[in-house]
SERO-4910 file (N, C-alpha, C, O; in steps of 0.05 Angstrom, whole numbers):
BEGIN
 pado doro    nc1    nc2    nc3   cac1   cac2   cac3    cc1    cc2    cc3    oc1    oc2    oc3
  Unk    A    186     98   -252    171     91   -227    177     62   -221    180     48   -241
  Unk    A    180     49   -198    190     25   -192    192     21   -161    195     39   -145
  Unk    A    191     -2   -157    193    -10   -126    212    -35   -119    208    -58   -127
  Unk    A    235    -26   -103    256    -38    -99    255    -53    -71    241    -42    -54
  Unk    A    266    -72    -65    285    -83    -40    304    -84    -38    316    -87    -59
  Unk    A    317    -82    -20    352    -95    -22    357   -103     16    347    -91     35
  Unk    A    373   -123     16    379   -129     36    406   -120     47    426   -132     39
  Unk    A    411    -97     66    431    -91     73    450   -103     92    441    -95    114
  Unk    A    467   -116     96    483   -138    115    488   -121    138    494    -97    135
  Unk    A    486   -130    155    478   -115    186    472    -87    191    477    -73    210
  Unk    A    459    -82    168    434    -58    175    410    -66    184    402    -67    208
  Unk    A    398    -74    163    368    -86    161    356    -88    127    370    -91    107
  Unk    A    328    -86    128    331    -80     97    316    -52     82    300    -35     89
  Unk    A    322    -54     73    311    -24     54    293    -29     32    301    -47     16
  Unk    A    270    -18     27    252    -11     13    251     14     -3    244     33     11
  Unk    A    256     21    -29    250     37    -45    231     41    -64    225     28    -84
  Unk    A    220     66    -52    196     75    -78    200     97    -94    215    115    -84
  Unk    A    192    101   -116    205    119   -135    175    128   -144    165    112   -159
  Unk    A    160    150   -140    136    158   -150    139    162   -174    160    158   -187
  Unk    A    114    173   -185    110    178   -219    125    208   -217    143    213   -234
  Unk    A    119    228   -195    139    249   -209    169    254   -206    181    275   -210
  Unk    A    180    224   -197    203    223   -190    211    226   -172    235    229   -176
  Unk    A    203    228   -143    215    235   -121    223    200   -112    219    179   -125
  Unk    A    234    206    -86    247    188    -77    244    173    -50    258    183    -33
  Unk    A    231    153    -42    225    145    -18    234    114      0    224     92      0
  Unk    A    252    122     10    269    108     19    258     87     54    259     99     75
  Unk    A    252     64     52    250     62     85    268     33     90    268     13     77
  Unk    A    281     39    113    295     21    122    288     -1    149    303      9    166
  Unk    A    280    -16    157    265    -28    175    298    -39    196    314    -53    183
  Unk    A    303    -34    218    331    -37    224    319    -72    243    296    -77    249
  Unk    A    336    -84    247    340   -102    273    330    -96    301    321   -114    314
  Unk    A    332    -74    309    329    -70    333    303    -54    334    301    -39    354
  Unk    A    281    -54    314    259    -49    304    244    -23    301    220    -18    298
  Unk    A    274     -2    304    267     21    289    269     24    268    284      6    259
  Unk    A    258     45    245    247     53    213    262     74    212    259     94    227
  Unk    A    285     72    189    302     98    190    272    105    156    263     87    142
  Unk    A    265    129    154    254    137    131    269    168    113    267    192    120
  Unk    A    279    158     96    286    174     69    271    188     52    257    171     41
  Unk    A    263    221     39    256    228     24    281    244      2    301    255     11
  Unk    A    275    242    -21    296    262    -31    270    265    -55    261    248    -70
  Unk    A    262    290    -50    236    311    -79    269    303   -110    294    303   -112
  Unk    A    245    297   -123    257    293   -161    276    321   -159    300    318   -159
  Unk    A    269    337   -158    285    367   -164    299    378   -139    300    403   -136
  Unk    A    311    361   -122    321    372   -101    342    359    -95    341    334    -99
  Unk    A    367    371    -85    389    353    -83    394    349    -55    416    344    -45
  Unk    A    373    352    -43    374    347     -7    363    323     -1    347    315    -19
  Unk    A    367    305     21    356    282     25    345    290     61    358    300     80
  Unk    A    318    283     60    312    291     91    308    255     99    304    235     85
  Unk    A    309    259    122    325    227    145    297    239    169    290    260    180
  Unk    A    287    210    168    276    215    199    272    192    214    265    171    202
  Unk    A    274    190    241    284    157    255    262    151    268    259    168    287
  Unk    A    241    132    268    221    126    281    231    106    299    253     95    296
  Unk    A    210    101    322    207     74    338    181     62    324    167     71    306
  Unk    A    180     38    339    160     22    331    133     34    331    116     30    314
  Unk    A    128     53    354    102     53    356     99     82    339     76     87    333
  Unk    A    116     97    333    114    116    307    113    102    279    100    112    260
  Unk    A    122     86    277    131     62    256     90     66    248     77     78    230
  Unk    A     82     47    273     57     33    269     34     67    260     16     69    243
  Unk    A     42     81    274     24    103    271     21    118    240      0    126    229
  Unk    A     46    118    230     48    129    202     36    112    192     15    123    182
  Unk    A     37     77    187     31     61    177      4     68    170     -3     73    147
  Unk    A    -15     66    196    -40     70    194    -47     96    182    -66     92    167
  Unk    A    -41    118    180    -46    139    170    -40    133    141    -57    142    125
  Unk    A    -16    116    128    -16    117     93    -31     88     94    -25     73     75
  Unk    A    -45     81    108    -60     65    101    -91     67    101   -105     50     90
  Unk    A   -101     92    115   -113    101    113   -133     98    142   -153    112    147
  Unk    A   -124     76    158   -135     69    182   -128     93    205   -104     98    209
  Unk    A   -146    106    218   -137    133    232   -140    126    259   -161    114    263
  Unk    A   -122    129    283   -137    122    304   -135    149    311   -121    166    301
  Unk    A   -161    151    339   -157    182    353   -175    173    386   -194    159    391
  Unk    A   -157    188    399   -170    179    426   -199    192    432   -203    215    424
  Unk    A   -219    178    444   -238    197    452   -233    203    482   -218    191    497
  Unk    A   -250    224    487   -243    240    507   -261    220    527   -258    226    551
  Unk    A   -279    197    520   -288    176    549   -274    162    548   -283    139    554
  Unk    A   -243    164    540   -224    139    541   -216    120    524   -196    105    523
  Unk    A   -239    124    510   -232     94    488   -216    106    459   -204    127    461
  Unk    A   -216     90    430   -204     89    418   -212     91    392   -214     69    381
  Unk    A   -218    115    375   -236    115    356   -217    103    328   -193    109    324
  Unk    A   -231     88    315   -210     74    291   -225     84    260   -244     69    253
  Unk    A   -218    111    239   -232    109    220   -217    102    197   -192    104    197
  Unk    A   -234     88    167   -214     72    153   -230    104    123   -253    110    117
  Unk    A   -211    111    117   -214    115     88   -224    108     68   -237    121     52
  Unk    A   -217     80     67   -238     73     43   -262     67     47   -279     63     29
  Unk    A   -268     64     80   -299     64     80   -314     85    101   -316     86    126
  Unk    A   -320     97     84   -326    137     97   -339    123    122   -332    131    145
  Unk    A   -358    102    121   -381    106    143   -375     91    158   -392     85    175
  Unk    A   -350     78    161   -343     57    184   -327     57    207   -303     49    206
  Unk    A   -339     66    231   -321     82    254   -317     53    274   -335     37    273
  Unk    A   -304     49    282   -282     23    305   -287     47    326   -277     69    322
  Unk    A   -306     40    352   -291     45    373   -283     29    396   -299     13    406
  Unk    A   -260     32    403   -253     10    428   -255     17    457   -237     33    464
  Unk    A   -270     11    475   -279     25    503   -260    -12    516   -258    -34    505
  Unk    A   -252     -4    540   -244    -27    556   -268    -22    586   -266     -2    600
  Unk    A   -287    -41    591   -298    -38    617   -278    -55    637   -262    -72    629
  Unk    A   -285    -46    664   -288    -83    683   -312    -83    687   -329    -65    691
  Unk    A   -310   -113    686   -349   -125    700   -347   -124    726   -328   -129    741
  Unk    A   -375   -115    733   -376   -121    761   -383   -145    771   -393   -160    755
  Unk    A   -377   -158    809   -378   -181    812   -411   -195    795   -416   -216    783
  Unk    A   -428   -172    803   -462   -180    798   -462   -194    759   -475   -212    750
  Unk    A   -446   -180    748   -449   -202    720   -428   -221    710   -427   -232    688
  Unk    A   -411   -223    731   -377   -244    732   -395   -270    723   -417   -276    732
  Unk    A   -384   -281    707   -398   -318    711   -416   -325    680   -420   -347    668
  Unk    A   -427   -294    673   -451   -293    654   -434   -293    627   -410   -290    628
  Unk    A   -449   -297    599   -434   -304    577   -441   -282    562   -462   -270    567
  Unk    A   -428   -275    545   -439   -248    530   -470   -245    517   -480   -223    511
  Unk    A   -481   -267    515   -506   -279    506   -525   -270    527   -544   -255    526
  Unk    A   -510   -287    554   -536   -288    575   -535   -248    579   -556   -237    585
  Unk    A   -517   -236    576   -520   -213    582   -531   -192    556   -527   -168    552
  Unk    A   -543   -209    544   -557   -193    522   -546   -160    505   -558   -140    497
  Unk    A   -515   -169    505   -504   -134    511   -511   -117    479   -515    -93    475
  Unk    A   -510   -136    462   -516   -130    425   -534   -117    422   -535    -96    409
  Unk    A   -559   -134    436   -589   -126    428   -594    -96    447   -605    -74    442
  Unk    A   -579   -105    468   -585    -76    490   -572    -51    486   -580    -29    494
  Unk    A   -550    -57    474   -532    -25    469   -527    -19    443   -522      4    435
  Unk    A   -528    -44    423   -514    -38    393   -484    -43    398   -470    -39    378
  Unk    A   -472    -50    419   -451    -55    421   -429    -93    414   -428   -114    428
  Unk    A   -417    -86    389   -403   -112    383   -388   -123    409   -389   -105    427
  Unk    A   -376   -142    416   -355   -146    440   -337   -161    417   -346   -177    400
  Unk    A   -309   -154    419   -293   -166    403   -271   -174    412   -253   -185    398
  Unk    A   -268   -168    441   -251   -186    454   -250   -183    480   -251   -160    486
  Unk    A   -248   -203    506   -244   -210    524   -218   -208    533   -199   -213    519
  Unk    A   -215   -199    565   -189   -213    574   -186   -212    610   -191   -192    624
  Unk    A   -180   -229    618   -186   -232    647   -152   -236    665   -135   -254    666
  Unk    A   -154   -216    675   -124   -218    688    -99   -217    673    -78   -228    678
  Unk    A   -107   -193    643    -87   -202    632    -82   -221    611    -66   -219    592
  Unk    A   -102   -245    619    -97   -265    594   -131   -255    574   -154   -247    578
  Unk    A   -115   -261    557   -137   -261    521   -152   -284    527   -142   -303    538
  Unk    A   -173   -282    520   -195   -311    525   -213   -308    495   -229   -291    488
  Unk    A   -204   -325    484   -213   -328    460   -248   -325    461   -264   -334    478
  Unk    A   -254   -308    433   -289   -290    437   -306   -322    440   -319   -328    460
  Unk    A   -304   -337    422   -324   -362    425   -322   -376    458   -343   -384    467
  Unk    A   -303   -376    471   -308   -390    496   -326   -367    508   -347   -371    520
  Unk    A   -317   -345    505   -329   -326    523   -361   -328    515   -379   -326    532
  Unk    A   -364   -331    493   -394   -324    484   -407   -364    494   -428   -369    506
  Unk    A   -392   -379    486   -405   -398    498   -408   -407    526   -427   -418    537
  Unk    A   -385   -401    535   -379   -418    565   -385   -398    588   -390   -405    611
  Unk    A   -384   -364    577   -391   -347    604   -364   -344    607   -372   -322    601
  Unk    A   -337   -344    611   -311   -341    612   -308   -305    608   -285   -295    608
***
C-alpha cells in the first residue's frame, strides 16, 4: 500500500494510490485543467481511463470527500458533509428589494427573524466582504 507522485514533463502530474487490496488508482491533473483518472482492480489485467473537466473534477472531489451537494427544487444549493450526519449548508441567492437597499444585515434583523446565517454578499457582481456588509449596510 503506498502513495506516489511523479511529475510527468508536458503532461502534468500524476498521483498514485495503491489500496490495501491492491488495486490501483491512478489520477493525473493535466495543464489545461482536466483529470485524466486510472483504475486497474489487483486481479484484473484491464485498466479503465476516464477524462474529467474541472467541474466533474470538483464534483467527484466532493463526493470522496464526503461533502455532497444536491440542488433543491426552490433553487438553492443543499451542501451535506459525512462526517457530520447533522450538518446541512443550504445556499439560496435573493435580490433585495429597493425598500431594504442601504440597511446592514444587523439593521435587518435577518438571524433572529428566520434562523438564517448570511455568508456572503455581492452587488453587481462584485463580492463585498461579510464585515463591511454587516457593519456599513453595503
Amino acid at each position: 500500500m503506498g502513495f506516489f507522485h511523479q511529475v510527468l514533463p508536458g503532461i502534468g502530474t500524476k498521483y498514485e494510490l495503491e489500496t490495501e487490496s491492491g488495486d490501483l488508482i491512478s489520477v493525473i491533473f493535466m495543464p489545461n485543467g482536466r483529470v485524466q483518472l486510472y483504475t486497474q482492480p489487483s486481479q484484473c489485467p484491464d485498466c479503465y481511463a476516464a477524462d474529467l473537466n474541472p467541474m466533474e473534477t470538483r464534483r467527484l472531489g466532493n463526493v470522496l470527500t464526503g461533502a455532497i451537494m444536491e440542488a433543491e427544487e426552490e433553487g438553492g444549493v443543499e451542501i451535506a458533509f459525512s462526517a457530520l450526519a447533522d450538518l446541512r449548508i443550504v445556499v439560496h441567492t435573493y435580490i433585495i428589494h429597493e425598500q431594504l437597499s442601504g440597511k446592514s444585515i444587523t439593521d435587518l434583523d435577518i438571524r433572529s427573524r428566520t434562523g438564517v446565517t448570511v455568508l456572503a454578499v455581492s452587488r453587481g457582481g462584485v463580492k463585498i466582504p461579510l464585515i463591511h456588509a454587516l457593519i456599513f449596510g453595503l
